[in-house]
N, C-alpha and C positions, 0 to 999 in steps of 0.2 A: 499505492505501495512502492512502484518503482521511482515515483518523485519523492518519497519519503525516504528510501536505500538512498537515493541520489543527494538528499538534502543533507542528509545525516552525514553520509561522508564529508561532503564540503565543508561543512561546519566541523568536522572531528579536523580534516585535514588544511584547512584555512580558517582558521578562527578569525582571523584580523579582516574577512572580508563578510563577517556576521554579525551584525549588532542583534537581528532576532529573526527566528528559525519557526515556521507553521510545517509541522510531519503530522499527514495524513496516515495516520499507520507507524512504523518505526523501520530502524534499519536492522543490520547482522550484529545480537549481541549473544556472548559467552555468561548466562545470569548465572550467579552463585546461587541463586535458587535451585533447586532440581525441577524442570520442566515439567516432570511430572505431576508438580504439586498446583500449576495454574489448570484452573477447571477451562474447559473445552469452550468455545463458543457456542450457540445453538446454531450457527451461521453454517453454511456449508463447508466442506473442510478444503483444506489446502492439500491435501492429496489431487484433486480432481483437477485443480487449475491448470497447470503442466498440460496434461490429455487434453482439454480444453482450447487452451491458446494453439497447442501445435495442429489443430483440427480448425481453428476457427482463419491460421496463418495458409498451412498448407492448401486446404481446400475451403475458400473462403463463400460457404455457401449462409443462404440467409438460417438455414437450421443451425449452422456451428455458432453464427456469429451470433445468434439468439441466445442460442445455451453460452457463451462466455459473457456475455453481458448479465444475463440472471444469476453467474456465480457472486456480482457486483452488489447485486440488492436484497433486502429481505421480503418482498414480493417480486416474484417475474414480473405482473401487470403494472411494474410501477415504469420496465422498458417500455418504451415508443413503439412502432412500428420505423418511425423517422429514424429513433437511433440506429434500430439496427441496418435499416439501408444507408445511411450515413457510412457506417461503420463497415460495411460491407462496401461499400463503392472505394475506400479509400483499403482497404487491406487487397483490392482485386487489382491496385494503381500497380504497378509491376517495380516503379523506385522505392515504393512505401513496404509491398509485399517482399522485397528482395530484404531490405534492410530490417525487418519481422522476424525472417528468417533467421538474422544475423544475431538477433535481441536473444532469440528462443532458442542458438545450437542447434538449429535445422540445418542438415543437406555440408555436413562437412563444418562447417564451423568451430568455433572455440569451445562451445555449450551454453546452455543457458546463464544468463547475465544473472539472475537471482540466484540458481542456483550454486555458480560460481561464490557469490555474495555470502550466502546462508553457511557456505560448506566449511567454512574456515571464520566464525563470529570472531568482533575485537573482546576480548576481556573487559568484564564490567569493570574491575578496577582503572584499567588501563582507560575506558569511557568515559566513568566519573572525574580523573586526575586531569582529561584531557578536555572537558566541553566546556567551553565558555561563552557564545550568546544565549540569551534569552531564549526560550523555547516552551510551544505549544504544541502538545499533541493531542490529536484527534479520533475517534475511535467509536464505529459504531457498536450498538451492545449486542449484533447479530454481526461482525466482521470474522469472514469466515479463520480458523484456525484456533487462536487461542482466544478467550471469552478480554470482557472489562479488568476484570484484576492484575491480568499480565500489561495491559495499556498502561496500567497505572502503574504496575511496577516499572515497567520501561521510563516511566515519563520521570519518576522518582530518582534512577539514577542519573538524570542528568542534569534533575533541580528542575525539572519543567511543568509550566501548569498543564492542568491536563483537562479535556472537556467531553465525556461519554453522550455519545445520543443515541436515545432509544429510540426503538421502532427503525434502526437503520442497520443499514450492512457495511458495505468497502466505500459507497459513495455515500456518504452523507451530505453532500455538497449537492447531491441532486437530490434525495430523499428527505431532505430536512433545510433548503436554501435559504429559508429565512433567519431559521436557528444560526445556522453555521456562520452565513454571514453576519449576522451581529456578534458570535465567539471570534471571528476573527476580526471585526472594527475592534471592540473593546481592546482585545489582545494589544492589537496597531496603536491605539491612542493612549495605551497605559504607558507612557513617558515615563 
């Protein structure tokens, strides 16, 4: 999701350096839909992420960083053992853990980078008037916060194909690597 925020801007704000765009998720939009009206995911919600990361940044034990990785997937058993000490050896690195810090509005900082993001969305119209590569977005049908329907709406206003996999959460890319990787060759070699 945060290389999807990231993507999304680039492309909104340099279009001439995008011929085509893969968003894992989407970025900050103002929908004229009422939010209300996109049904929920069954996925975890995105309330919990926040408490999550700042536990798994701050105190980077192998329980926090377990529970932030299982917010990722539609089974916990689908994490490693390997991920999470990967993942933990590098949030405990003190230039990775400082800069974490930086990402999440811990300990004096700006505030959190998403939430910065989310807190002020661009206008759908303003979205649609302004995107011009090519674009795929990606979305599992357990990605925690808003279900399939809001992916697809996302993916609608900006004219993008769009590819749901089920049986997956925020990583589909681990949860489904076969699938994903051939949605994104095909993607790549549609000239």
């Amino acid at each position: 999701s945060m290389g999807a925020v990231m993507g999304f801007e680039l492309a909104l704000r340099y279009p001439q350096h995008c011929k085509k765009v893969i968003l894992n998720g989407f970025g900050a939009i103002g929908a004229e839909r009422p939010m209300s009206e996109f049904p929920p995911s069954p996925g975890p919600s995105m309330a919990v992420l926040s408490p999550l990361s700042h536990a798994a940044v701050m105190d980077p034990t192998y329980d926090n960083i377990a529970k932030r990785l299982h917010w990722l997937v539609k089974e916990p058993d689908r994490i490693t053992d390997e991920m999470v000490r990967v993942r933990q050896r590098l949030y405990q690195d003190p230039e990775i853990n400082a800069s974490m810090r930086r990402v999440f509005g811990l300990e004096g900082s700006k505030g959190d980078i998403l939430e910065q993001v989310f807190r002020e969305p661009r206008a759908e119209a303003e979205i649609r008037a302004a995107w011009k590569p090519e674009t795929l977005v990606l979305w599992g049908d357990h990605n925690p916060g808003l279900g399939v329907e809001y992916g697809e709406y996302c993916a609608d206003v900006i004219g993008a194909k769009f590819h749901p996999f089920l049986d997956a959460g925020h990583w589909p890319q681990w949860e489904k690597p076969d699938e994903y990787a051939q949605v994104i060759i095909d993607f790549l070699n549609d000239l």
